[in-house]
VONULUM-359128 format. One record per residue (C-alpha): residue in one letter; x, y, z. Coordinates in steps of 0.05 Angstrom, whole numbers, padded with zeros to 5 digits, always signed. Layout:
<atoms>
aXYZ;...
</atoms>
This chain:
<atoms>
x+00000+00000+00000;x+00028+00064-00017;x+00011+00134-00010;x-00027+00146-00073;x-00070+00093-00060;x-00081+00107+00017;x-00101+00181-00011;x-00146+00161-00057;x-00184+00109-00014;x-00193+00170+00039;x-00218+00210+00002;x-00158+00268-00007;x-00148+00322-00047;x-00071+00327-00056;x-00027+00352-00096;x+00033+00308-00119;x+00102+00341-00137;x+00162+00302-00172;x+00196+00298-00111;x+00140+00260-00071;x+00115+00321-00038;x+00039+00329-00004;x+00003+00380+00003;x-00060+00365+00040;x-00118+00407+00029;x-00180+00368+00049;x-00176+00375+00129;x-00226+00312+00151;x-00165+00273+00158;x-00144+00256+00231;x-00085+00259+00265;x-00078+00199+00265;x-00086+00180+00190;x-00037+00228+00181;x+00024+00193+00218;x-00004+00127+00188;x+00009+00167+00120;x+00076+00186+00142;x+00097+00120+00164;x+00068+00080+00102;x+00105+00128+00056;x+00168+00128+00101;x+00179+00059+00090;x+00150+00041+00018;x+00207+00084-00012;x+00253+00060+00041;x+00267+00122+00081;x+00262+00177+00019;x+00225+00248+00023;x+00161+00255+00052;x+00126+00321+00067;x+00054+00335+00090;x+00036+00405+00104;x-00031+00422+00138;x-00045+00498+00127;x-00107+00510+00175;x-00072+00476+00244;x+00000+00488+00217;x+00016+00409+00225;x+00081+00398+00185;x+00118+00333+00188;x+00172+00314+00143;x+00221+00250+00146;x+00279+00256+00098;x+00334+00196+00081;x+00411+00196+00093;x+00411+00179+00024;x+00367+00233-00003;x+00409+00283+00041;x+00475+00252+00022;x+00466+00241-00056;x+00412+00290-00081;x+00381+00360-00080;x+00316+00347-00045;x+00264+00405-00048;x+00209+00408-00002;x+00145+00448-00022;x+00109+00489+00031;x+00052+00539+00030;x+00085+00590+00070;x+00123+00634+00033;x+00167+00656+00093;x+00211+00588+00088;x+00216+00596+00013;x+00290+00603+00027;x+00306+00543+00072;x+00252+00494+00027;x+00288+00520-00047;x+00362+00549-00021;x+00420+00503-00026;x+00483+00537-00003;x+00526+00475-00019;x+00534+00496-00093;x+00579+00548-00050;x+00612+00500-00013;x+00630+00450-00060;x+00645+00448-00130;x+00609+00410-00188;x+00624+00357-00242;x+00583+00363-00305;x+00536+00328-00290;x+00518+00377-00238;x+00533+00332-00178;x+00569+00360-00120;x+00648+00332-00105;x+00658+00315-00034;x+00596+00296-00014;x+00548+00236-00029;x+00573+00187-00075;x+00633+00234-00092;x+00650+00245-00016;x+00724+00215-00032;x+00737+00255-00095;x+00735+00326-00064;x+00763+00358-00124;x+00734+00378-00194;x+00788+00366-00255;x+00782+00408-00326;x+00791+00363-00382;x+00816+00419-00430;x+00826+00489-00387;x+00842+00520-00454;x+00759+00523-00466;x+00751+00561-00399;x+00782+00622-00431;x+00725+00669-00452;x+00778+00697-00503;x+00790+00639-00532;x+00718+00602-00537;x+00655+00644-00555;x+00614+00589-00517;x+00650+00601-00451;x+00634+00676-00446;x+00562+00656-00439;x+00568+00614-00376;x+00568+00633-00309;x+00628+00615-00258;x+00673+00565-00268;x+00628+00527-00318;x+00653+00520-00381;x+00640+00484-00447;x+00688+00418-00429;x+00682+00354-00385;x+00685+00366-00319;x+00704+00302-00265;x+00710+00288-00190;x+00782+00266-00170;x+00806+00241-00111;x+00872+00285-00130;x+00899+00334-00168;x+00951+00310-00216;x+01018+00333-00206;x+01058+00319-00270;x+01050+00331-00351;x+01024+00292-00393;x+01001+00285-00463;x+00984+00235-00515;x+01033+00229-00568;x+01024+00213-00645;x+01036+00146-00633;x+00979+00138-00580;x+00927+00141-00645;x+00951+00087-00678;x+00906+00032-00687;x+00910-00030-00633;x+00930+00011-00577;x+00891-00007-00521;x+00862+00061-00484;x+00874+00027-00418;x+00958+00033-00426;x+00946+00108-00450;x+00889+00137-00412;x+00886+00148-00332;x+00823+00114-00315;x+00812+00161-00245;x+00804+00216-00282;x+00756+00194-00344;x+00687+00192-00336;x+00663+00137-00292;x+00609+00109-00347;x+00679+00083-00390;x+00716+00026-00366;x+00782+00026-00401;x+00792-00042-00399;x+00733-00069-00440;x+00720-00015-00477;x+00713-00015-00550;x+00718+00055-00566;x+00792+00067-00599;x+00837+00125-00577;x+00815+00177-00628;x+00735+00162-00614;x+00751+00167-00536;x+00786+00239-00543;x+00729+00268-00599;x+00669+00245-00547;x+00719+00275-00496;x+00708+00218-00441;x+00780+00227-00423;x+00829+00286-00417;x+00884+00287-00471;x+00927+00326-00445;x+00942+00351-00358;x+00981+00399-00329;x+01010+00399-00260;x+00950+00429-00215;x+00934+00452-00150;x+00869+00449-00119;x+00842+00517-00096;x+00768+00514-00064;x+00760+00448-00087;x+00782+00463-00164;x+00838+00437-00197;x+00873+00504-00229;x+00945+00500-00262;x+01004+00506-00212;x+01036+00565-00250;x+01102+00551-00215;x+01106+00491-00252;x+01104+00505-00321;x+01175+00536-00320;x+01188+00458-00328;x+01146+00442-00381;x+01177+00393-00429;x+01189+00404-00501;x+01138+00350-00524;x+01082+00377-00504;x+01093+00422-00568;x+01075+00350-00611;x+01012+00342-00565;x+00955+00340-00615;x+00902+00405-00604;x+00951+00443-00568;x+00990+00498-00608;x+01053+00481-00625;x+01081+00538-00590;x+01089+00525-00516;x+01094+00596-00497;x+01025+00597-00534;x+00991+00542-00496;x+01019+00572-00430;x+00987+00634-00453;x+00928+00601-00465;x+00925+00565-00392;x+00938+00631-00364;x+00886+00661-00389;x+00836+00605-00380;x+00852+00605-00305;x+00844+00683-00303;x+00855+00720-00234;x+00836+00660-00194;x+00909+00638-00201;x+00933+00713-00169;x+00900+00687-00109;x+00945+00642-00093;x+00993+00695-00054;x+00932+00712-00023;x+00919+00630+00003;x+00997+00634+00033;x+00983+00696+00066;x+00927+00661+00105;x+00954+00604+00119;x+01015+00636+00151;x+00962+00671+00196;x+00929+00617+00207;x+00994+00581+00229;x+01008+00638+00277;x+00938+00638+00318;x+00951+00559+00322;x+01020+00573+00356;x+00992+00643+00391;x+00932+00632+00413;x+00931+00611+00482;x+00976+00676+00502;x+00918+00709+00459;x+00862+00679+00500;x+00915+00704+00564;x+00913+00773+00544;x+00834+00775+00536;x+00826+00743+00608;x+00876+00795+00628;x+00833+00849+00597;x+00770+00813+00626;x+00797+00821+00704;x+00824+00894+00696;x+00749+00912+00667;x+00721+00883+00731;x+00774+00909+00777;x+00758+00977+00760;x+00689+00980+00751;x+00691+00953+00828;x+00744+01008+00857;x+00701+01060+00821;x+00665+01053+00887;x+00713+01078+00916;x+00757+01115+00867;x+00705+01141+00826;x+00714+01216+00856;x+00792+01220+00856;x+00782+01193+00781;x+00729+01240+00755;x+00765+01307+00793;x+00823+01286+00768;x+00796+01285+00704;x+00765+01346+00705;x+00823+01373+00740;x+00871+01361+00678;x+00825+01387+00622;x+00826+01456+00661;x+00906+01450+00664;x+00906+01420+00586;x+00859+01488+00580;x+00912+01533+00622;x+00979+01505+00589;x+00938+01522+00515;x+00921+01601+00542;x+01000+01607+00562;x+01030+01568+00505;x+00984+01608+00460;x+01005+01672+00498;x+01079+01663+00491;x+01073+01651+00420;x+01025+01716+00408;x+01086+01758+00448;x+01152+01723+00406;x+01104+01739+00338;x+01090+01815+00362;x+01162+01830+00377;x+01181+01800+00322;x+01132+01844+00283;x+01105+01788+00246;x+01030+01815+00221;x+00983+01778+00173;x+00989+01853+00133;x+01061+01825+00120;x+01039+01760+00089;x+00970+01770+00051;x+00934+01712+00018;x+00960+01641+00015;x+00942+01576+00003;x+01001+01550+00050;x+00970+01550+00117;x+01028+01540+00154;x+01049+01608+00139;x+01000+01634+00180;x+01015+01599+00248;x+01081+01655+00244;x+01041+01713+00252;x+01007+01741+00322;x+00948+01750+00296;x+00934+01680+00294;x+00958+01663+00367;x+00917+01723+00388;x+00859+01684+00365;x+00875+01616+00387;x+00889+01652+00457;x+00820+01684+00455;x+00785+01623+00444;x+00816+01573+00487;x+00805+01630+00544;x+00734+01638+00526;x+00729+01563+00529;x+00767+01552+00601;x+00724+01608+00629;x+00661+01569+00620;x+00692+01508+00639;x+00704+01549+00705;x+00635+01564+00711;x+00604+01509+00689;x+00648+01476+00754;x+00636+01529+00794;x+00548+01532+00787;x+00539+01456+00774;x+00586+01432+00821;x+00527+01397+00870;x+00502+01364+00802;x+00569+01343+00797;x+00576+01310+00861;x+00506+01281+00853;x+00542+01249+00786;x+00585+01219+00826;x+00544+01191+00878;x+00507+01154+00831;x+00567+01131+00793;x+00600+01108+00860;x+00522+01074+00874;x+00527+01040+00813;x+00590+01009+00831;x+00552+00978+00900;x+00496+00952+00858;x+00543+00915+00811;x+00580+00886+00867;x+00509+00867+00899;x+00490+00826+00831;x+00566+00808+00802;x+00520+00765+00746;x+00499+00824+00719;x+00572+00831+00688;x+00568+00772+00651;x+00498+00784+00610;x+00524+00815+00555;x+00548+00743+00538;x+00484+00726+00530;x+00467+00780+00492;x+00524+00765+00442;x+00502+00694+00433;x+00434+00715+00415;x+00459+00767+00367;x+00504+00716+00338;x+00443+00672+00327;x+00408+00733+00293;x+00466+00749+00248;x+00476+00666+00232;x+00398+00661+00223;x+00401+00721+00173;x+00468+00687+00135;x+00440+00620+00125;x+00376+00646+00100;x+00406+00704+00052;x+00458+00642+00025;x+00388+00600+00016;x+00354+00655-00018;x+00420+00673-00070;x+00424+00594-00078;x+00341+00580-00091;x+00330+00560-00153;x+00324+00503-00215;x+00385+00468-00245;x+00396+00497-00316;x+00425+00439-00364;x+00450+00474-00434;x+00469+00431-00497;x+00552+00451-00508;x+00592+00422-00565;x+00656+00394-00534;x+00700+00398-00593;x+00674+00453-00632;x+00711+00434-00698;x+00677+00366-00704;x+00622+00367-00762;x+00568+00415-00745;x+00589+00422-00675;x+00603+00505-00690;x+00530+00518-00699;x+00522+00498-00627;x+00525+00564-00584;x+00508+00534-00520;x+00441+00566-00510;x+00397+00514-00515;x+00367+00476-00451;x+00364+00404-00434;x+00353+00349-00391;x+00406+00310-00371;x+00366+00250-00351;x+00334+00247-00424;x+00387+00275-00463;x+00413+00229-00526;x+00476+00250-00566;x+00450+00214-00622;x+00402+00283-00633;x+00453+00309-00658;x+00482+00270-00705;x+00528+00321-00734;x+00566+00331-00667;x+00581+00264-00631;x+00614+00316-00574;x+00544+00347-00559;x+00531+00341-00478;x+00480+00366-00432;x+00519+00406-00378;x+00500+00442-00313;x+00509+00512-00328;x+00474+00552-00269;x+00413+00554-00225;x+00358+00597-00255;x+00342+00665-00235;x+00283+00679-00283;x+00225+00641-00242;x+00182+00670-00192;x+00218+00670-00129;x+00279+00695-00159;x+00247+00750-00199;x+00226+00774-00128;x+00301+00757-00096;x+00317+00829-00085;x+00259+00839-00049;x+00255+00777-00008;x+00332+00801+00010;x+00304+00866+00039;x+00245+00827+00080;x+00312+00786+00111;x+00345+00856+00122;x+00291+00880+00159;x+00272+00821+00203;x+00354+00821+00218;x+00359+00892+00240;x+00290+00888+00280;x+00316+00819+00320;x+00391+00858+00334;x+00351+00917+00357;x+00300+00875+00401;x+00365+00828+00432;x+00395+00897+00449;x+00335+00911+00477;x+00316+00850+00510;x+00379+00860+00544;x+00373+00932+00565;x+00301+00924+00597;x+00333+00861+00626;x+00390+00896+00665;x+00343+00955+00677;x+00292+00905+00721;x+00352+00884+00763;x+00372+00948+00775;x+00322+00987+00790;x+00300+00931+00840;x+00360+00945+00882;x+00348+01020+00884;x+00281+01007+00908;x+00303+00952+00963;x+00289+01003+01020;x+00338+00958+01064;x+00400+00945+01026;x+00419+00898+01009;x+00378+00854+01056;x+00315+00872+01014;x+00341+00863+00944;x+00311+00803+00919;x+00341+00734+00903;x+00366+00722+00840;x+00346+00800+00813;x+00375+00778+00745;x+00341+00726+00733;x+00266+00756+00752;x+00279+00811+00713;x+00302+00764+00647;x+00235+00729+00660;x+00192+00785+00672;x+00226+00816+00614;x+00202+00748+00569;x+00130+00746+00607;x+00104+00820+00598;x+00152+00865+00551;x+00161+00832+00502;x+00106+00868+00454;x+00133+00936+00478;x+00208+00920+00470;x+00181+00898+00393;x+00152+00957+00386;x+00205+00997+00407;x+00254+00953+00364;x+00212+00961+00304;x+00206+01044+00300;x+00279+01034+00308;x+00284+00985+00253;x+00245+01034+00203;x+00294+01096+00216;x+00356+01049+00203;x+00320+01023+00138;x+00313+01098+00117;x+00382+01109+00120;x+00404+01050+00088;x+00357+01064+00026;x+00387+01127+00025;x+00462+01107+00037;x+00435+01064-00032;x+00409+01120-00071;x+00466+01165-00050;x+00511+01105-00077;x+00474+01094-00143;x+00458+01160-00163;x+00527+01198-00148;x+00554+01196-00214;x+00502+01237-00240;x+00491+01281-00177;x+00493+01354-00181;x+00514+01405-00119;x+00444+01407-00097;x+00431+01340-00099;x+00496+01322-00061;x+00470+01378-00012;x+00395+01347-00004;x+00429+01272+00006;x+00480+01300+00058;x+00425+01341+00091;x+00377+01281+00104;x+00424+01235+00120;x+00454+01283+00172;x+00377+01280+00195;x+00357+01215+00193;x+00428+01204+00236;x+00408+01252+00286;x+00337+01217+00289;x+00365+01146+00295;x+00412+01168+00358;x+00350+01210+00391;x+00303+01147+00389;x+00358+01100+00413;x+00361+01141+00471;x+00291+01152+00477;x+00279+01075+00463;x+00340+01065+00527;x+00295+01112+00584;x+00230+01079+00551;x+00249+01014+00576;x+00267+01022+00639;x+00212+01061+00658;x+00183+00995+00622;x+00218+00952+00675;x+00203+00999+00735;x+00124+01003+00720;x+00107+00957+00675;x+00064+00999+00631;x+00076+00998+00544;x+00117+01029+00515;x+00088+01095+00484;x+00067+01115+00553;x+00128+01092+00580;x+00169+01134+00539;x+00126+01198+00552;x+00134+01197+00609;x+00211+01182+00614;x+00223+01235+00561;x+00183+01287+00602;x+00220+01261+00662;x+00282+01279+00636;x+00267+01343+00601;x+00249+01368+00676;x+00317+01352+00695;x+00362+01364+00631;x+00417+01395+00660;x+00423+01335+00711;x+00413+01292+00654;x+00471+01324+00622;x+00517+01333+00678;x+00507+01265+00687;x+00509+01237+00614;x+00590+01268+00604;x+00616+01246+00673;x+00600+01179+00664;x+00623+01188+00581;x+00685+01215+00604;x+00699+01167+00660;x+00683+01106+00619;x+00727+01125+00564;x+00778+01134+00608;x+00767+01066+00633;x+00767+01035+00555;x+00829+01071+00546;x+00865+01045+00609;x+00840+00974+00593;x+00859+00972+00510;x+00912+01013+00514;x+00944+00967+00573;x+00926+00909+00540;x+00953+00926+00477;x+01018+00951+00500;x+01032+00888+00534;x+01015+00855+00481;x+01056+00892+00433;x+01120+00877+00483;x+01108+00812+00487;x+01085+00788+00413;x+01147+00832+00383;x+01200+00787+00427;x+01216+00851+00479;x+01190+00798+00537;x+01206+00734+00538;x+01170+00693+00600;x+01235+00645+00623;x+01203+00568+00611;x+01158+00584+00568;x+01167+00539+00499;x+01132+00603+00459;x+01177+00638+00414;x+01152+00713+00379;x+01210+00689+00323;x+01157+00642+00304;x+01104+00689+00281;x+01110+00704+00215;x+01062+00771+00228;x+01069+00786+00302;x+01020+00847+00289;x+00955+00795+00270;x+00957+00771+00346;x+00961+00834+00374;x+00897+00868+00334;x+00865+00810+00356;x+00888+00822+00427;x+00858+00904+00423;x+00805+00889+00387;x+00783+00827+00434;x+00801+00883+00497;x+00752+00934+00464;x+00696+00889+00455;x+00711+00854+00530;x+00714+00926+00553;x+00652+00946+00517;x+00612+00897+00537;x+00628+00912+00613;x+00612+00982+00617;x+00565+00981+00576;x+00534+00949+00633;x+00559+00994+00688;x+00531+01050+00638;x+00454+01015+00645;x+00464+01015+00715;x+00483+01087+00719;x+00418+01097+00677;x+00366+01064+00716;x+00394+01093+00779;x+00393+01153+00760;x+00317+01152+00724;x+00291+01117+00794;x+00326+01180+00836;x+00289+01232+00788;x+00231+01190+00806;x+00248+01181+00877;x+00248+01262+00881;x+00176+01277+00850;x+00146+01220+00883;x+00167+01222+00954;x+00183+01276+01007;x+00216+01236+01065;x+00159+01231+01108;x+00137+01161+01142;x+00093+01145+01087;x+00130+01168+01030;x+00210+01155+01047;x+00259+01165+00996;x+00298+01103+00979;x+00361+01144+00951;x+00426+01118+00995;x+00440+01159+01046;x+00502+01201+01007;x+00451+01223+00959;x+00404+01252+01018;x+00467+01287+01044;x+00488+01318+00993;x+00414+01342+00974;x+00403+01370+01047;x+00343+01320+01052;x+00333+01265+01108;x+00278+01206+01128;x+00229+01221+01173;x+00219+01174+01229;x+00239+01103+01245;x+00270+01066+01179;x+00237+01004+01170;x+00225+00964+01110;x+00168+00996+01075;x+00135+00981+01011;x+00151+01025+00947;x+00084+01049+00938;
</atoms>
């Protein structure tokens, strides 16, 4: 009993496809007749494709064969458009490289011959072959075989090799004809096996380069002299090298390229464990300092401070001393006029004069600024030193940025796979190519016309017996792939609105665990257990619509300016200054508008993770929050920028210094087996090493930076909301209330937020 039949006796409308595929449209079949479908099918064609897809419950259940998967393309029909990709996509004509029959090498019933061979490279030259300027790739109009090698050595057939009575099996190499001749039984002479090309008559030493066998240009500075008698290869050598050369084309320049990463490939195999050192080094140091900051954190940001006001000072005297050496000097811009040497003008006083003016201006309202905001200031650093004593309250905070970067590496693999499916989706195109064009009517053949390889009979053409069906591309003219480029847009959007939601997952995440220690009224004996893990829950339970949301008007602004990144690309040939002016103008904008709803999108959620409430309302009210306390927000926002970069810089700069010392040989650990002589570039390791520090660095503070955030959003709340009386106590710590003059009225017990 078999599928067909089981269909028809219950009374099923479905549609069959060639490749055994279901669709089942009439839905009074049970569950249960449907696995007894499955199963009967499974094993009637002894574990081969079967698909049944369900469209009103969404029941899809598919069993596929090791041998379908090994030895065949298997497509899988669905009605839902969105897995078009995944069901017609096959990435492996990117992996591996194809025979001409179109079967892959390396896989299947090739998986021992990982390498394609060219039976004459000369027809791969577009220059040389009118037929080969039509294909696509490295398809071109001769026989192309899996090999288990390369071959390594010339070789040609000589006059004698025609004669009659010589047995093809003491001439040819039977690994690389086609596997339908046996040499040994064959009765096909010489001559007839060369014309029908079923085996090469002539190899070059080759390499294999992504699977391909290419000529080893190295090698033909040893060609020998007979390969001028070889018969269909000019009698010239310098010719036929020519010829090869140009047949291989610039694939053969990237063989400098190859060395060059396999040298750095051998020098991360001998350096990476001092590499992985250097990024655990980098690791502690972040930690260690975002820990002292609670206790450093002042000294650090006044000292800070404290040296842009003397950078400021030694600029107003330098620039003094210059103006007075210039006026003595009498040097006046009168003297020198107009000039397109600038440097001319740094020797005249007028120029000091005006650097002096404006670095004065500029210290004097640094001055102020220090002078009238200097409580803000010191509220700045409260909260950073506050922010310090939450982390060290939930040290797991620290490490969620890991998963943060695993689930952005599953968005960016997700969106590679399926763009590789959707540049890959498509039928195999079979095209009828003369093989030796100078047989009979074998010219007339231009390679245009379509087969199929399973039907195809040489005898059609009786004119040409060198007339195959090869594989010459997938095809890009059906409906899916008229539509690619804008199925690859739909993949570009869903991938930049999953990065945005992970980021903001993670921000709304940290927010919750936060702002649940700065409203533990008892700390930390009321902060709850396992804060991190609540809020990553709650985060998943309730907020996950609004973090969408937020994601998604995100998502649009970004696609703006990548369409017009496009359009600024495409049309700026033919762009006038207006034009350029208009593009440069909006993008400017749209930049401006993509950094104000990131940080709008940042305060929205963790007024998300404080309240609860969706995200429009959340982000009023958070952007009317802040507006009432700007210049706090301000204050705030550069301390922490300055202090953190100042952090980054200690951590990759230290890093990458020692890393420089020690990768360049200027220390050497004694016992150590690890020599920097070895590296043949000692640089690769140590970009590794500072950009691995950045990203370790980043993803530290940028969690120390969340916490400074949601602290400081729940003391702006903490203010308006409460007034220190018994039934409304401010949860701030107690260096906050003393530096704001405010206190706690009556006894402090634990008490309830609201």
């Amino acid at each position: 009993m078999n599928v067909q039949s089981f269909v028809q006796n219950t009374d099923l409308k479905v549609q069959t496809q060639p490749q055994r595929c279901f669709l089942v449209t009439n839905m009074a079949l049970s569950f249960k007749q449907v696995l007894l479908l499955v199963i009967v099918d499974f094993f009637r064609h002894q574990f081969e494709m079967v698909f049944i897809c369900l469209p009103t419950n969404k029941i899809r259940l598919f069993l596929w064969s090791w041998k379908d998967l090994q030895n065949q393309t298997s497509y899988i029909r669905s009605s839902d458009c969105k897995t078009h990709s995944w069901l017609y996509g096959d990435p492996r004509q990117v992996l591996y490289p194809r025979n001409s029959a179109g079967m892959y090498c390396g896989i299947g019933v090739y998986k021992d011959q990982p390498s394609v061979f060219y039976y004459n490279i000369l027809k791969c030259a577009a220059s040389l072959n009118v037929i080969a300027a039509t294909l696509n790739g490295l398809q071109c109009p001769t026989t192309q075989v899996c090999v288990q090698q390369c071959p390594n050595t010339f070789w040609g057939l000589s006059v004698t090799d025609y004669l009659p009575g010589v047995k093809p099996a003491n001439v040819f190499n039977q690994s690389l004809c086609l596997p339908t001749i046996n040499l040994e039984n064959t009765n096909l002479s010489v001559k007839q096996i060369v014309d029908r090309e079923l085996c090469p008559y002539f190899y070059t030493p080759t390499v294999s380069v992504f699977g391909r066998c290419l000529p080893d240009v190295g090698a033909f500075n040893d060609i020998p002299p007979s390969f001028a008698n070889v018969s269909g290869l000019p009698s010239n050598i310098n010719v036929t090298i020519s010829g090869i050369m140009n047949a291989t084309g610039d694939i053969t320049n990237g063989f400098n390229a190859r060395d060059i990463g396999v040298k750095i490939f051998e020098d991360f195999a001998s350096s990476w464990q001092w590499v992985i050192a250097a990024l655990v080094i980098a690791m502690v140091v972040s930690f260690l300092f975002l820990l002292l900051l609670r206790f450093i954190a002042p000294v650090i940001v006044w000292v800070l401070i404290l040296g842009v006001l003397a950078v400021g000072a030694y600029g107003i005297y330098h620039c003094w001393w210059e103006y007075d050496n210039y006026n003595k000097l009498n040097a006046s811009i009168s003297t020198v006029g107009f000039t397109t040497n600038f440097g001319v003008y740094l020797q005249v006083k007028e120029t000091w004069l005006a650097f002096l003016i404006i670095i004065s201006v500029v210290e004097a309202i640094l001055l102020l600024t220090l002078i009238f905001l200097r409580t803000r200031i010191f509220i700045a650093i409260a909260l950073i030193q506050e922010s310090s004593k939450a982390i060290s309250h939930m040290m797991s905070t620290l490490f969620y940025p890991i998963i943060t970067f695993i689930l952005l590496l599953v968005c960016v693999a997700y969106w590679g796979i399926t763009a590789l499916y959707l540049a890959t989706s498509g039928t195999q195109v079979y095209n009828v190519v003369a093989l030796n064009s100078t047989q009979g009517t074998c010219g007339q053949i231009m390679g245009n016309v379509t087969c199929d390889p399973q039907t195809f009979n040489s005898s059609d053409y009786p004119g040409c017996p060198s007339a195959r069906c090869v594989f010459i591309m997938y095809n890009t003219q059906g409906l899916w792939q008229r539509n690619m480029f804008n199925l690859q847009i739909y993949n570009v959007v869903a991938f930049l609105w999953c990065i945005n939601f992970v980021l903001a997952l993670g921000q709304c995440t940290l927010a919750g665990a936060f702002a649940s220690y700065y409203w533990a009224f008892s700390k930390p004996s009321d902060i709850p257990t396992f804060p991190l893990s609540q809020a990553f829950i709650r985060t998943l339970r309730y907020h996950v619509g609004s973090l969408a949301f937020g994601a998604l008007i995100l998502t649009l602004v970004q696609l703006v300016r990548i369409i017009l990144e496009y359009l600024d690309h495409k049309t700026r040939a033919a762009q006038n200054p207006c034009a350029r002016f208009l593009f440069c103008c909006l993008k400017c904008c749209f930049w401006c508008l993509e950094k104000f709803i990131k940080f709008l999108n940042r305060n929205a959620y963790i007024m998300i993770a404080v309240y609860g409430k969706n995200f429009c309302v959340s982000a009023k009210n958070a952007f009317l929050l802040l507006m009432r306390n700007i210049v706090r927000v301000v204050v705030l926002d550069k301390i922490t920028d300055l202090l953190l970069f100042f952090g980054k810089l200690l951590v990759v700069g230290g890093v990458g210094v020692l890393a420089f010392f020690f990768f360049s040989g200027r220390i050497i650990l004694p016992g150590s087996s690890f020599r920097p002589q070895m590296l043949h570039y000692y640089w690769m390791p140590i970009i590794v090493v500072i950009v691995g520090a950045y990203l370790i660095a980043h993803g530290f503070f940028s969690v120390y930076n969340m916490c400074v955030d949601t602290l400081f959003l729940c003391f702006l709340e903490d203010l308006e909301r409460h007034d220190g009386s018994v039934q409304k106590p401010y949860y701030m710590s107690k260096n906050l209330m003393k530096i704001l003059n405010k206190k706690n009225q009556g006894p402090k017990k634990g008490k309830d937020k609201n």
